[in-house]
C-alpha positions as CSV (number, residue, x, y, z in Angstrom):
1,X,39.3,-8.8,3.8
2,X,35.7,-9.9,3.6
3,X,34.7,-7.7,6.9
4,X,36.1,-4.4,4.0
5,X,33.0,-5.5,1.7
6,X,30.6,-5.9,4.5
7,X,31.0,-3.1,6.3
8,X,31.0,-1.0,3.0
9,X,28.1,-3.3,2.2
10,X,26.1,-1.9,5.2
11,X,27.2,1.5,4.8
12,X,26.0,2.0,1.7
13,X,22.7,0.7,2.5
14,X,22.7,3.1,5.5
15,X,23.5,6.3,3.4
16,X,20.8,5.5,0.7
17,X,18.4,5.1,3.3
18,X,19.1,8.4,5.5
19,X,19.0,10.3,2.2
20,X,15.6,9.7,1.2
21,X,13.0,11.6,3.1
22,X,9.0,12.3,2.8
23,X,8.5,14.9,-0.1
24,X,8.4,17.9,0.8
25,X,4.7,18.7,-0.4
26,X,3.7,15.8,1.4
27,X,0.6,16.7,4.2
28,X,-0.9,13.7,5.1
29,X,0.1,10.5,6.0
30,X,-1.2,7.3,6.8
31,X,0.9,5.1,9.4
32,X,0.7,1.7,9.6
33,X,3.4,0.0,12.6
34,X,3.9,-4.1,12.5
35,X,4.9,-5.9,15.4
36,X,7.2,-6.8,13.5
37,X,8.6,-8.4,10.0
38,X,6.6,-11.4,10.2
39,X,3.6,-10.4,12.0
40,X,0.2,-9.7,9.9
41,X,-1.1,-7.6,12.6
42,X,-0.6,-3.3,12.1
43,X,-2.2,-0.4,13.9
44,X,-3.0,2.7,12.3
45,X,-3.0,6.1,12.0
46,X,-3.3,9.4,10.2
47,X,-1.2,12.6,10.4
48,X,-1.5,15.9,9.1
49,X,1.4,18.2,8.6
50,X,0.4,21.4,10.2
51,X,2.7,24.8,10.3
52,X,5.8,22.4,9.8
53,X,4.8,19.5,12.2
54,X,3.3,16.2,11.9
55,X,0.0,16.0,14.2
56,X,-2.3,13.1,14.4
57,X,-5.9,13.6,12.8
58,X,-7.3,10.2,14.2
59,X,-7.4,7.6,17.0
60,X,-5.1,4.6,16.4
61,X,-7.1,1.6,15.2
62,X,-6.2,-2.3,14.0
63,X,-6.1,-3.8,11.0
64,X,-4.5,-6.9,9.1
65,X,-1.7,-7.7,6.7
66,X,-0.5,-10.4,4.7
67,X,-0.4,-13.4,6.3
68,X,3.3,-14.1,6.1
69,X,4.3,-10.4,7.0
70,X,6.0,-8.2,5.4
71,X,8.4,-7.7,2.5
72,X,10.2,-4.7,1.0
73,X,8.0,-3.4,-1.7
74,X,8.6,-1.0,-4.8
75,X,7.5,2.7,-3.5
76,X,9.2,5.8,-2.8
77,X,11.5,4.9,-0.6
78,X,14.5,2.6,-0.8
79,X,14.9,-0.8,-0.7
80,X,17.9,-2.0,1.3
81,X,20.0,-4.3,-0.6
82,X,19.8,-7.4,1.8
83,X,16.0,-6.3,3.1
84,X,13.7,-9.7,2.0
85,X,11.5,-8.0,-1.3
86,X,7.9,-7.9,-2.1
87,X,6.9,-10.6,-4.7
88,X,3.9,-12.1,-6.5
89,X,1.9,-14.5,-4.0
90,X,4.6,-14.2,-1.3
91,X,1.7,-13.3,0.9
92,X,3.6,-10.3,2.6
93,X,2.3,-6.9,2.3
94,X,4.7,-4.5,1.1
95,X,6.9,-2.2,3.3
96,X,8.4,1.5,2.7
97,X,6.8,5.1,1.8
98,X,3.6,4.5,-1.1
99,X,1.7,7.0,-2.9
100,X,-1.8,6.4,-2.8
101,X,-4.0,6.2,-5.8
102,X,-8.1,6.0,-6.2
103,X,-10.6,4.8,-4.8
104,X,-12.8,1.8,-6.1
105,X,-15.9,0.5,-5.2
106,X,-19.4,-1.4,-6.0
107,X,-22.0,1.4,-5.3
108,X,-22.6,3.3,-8.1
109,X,-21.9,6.4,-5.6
110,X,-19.5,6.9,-2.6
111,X,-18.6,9.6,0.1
112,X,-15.1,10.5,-0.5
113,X,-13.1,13.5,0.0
114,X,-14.1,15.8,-2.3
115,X,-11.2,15.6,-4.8
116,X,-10.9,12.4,-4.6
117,X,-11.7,10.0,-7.8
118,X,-14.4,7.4,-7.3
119,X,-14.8,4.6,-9.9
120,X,-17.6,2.1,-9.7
121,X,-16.6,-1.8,-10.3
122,X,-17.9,-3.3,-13.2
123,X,-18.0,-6.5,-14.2
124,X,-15.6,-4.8,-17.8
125,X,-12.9,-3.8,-14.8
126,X,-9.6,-5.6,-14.9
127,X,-6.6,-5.3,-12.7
128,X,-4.1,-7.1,-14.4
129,X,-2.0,-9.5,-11.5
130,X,-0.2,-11.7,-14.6
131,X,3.3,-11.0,-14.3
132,X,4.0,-11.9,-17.4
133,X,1.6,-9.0,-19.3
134,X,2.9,-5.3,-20.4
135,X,-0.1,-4.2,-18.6
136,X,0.7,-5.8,-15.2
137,X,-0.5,-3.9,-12.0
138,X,-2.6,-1.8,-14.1
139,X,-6.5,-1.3,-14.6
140,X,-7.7,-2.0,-17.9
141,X,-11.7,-1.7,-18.7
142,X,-13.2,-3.6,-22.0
143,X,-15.7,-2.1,-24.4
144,X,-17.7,-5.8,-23.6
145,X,-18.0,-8.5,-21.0
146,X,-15.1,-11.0,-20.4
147,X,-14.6,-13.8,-22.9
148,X,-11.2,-15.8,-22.8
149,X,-9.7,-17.2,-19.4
150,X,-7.1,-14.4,-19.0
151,X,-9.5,-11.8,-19.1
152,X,-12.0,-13.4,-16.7
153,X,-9.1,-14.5,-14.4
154,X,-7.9,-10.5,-14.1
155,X,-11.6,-9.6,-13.5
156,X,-11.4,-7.0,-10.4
157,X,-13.0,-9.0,-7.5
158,X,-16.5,-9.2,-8.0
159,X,-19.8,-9.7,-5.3
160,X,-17.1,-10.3,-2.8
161,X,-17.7,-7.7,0.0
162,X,-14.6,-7.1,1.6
163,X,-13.7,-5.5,-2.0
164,X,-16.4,-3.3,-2.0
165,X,-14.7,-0.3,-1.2
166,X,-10.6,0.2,-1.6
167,X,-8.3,2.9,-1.8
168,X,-5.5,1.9,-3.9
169,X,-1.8,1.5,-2.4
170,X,0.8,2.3,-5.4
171,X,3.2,-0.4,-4.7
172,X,4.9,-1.1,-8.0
173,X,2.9,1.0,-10.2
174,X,3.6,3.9,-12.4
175,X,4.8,3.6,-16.3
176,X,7.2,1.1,-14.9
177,X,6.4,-2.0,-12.9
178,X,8.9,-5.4,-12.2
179,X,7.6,-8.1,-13.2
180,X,6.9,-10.8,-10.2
181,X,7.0,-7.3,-7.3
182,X,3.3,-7.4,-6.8
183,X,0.5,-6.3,-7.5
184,X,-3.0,-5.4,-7.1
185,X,-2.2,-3.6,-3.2
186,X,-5.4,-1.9,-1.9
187,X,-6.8,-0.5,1.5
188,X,-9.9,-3.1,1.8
189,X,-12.5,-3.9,4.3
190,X,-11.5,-6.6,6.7
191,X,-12.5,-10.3,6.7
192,X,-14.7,-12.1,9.5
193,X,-13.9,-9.0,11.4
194,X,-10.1,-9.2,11.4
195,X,-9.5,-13.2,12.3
196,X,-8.4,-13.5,8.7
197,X,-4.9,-12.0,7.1
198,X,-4.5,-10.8,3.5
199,X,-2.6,-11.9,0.7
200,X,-0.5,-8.9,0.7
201,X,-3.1,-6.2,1.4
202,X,-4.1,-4.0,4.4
203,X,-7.4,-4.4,5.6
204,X,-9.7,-2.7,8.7
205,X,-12.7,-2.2,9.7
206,X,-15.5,-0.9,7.1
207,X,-16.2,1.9,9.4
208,X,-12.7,2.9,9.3
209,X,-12.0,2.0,5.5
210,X,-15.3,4.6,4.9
211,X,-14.0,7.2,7.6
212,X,-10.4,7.0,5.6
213,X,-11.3,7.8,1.9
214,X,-13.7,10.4,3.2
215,X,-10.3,11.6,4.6
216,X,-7.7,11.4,2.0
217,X,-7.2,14.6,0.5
218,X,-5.1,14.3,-3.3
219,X,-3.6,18.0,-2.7
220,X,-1.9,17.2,0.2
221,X,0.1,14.5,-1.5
222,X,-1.0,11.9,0.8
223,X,1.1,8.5,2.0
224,X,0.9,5.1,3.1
225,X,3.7,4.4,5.7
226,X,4.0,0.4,6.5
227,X,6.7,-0.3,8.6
228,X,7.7,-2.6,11.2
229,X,7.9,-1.0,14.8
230,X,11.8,-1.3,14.9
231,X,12.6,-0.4,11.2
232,X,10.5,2.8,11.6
233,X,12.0,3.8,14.8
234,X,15.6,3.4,12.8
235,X,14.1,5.8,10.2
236,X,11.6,8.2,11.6
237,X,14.5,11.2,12.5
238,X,16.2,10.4,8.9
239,X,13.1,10.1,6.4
240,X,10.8,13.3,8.9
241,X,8.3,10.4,9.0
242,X,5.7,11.5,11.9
């Protein structure tokens, strides 16, 4: 009998998935497609929905994930009950349907889409990436410079250059966040021009990253797709991905 709980195992995790679907005020999309589960390679895209249909709004172009691959990470869509999951330092980049968030950077001014937040990094910025604090995966800013350890530990990343401009990805994030899921997910410019992965972001290009958040338009309820190739052929017709 234990082929019964398998296959009713499976099916379960087949109907949760072909139930969710891109929200329906959703207009733009970002589309990144892995090789595959393990690879920390991805090539990009982004789609505009236009009188019902999905149409591309840019060339393809490469960029780089974590460096083991990818896991299953905390978004809008589900999370299949036996699909590998997103944790702290795993070095995967998370997979599924993400909201994006702001953008951050170290110029005190920065082209983006006109209603699109900019916030300048400051040396006061933290983004908290301790698991074990209520405000993990959040931003917090102090009234004075660092002091203690912690504080300086969950300093945003400073005179680095490949985090001087990000758009942030909203894995786990929200008024609720696990604990150990991740954290701290951005779009950030590339290192030595793409030979290195990421811990668990996506990186490109600075052209491109500068191109994108001049793109990204709040209104339209923009998303970050991350898939691998196969899992989002499986899903595109169920979750009207584009």
């Amino acid at each position: 009998m234990k082929w019964i709980g398998v296959f009713l195992s499976l099916l379960l995790t087949c109907l949760s998935s072909s139930a969710f679907e891109l929200p329906s005020n959703c207009q733009q999309a970002i589309v990144g497609i892995a090789p595959d589960w393990n690879s920390s390679h991805v090539t990009l895209r982004v789609y505009e929905k236009r009188q019902g249909k999905w149409q591309p709004v840019s060339s393809e172009w490469k960029g780089r994930l974590g460096k083991s691959g990818l896991a299953w990470g905390i978004g809008l869509s589900p999370v299949p009950r036996d699909g590998r999951r997103k944790k702290e330092g795993d070095w995967r980049a998370p997979a599924g349907v993400f909201d994006l968030g702001e953008v951050w950077g170290y110029a005190a001014k920065e082209r983006v889409h006109p209603r699109q937040k900019y916030h300048q990094i400051t040396t006061r910025d933290l983004w908290v990436e301790d698991s074990k604090s209520p405000s993990y995966n959040r931003h917090l800013q102090l009234k004075r410079e660092p002091r203690t350890k912690w504080e300086k530990d969950q300093q945003m990343r400073q005179n680095d250059h490949p985090h001087s401009l990000k758009l942030f990805i909203a894995h786990n994030a929200g008024r609720q966040t696990t604990p150990g899921a991740g954290s701290a997910i951005f779009f950030h410019i590339w290192r030595r021009e793409g030979k290195s992965p990421t811990a668990g972001c996506t990186t490109m290009p600075e052209p491109k990253l500068k191109e994108l958040v001049r793109l990204i338009d709040p209104s339209k309820r923009p998303v970050y797709i991350l898939l691998p190739q196969s899992t989002y052929r499986a899903q595109r017709a169920a979750w009207k991905l584009p």
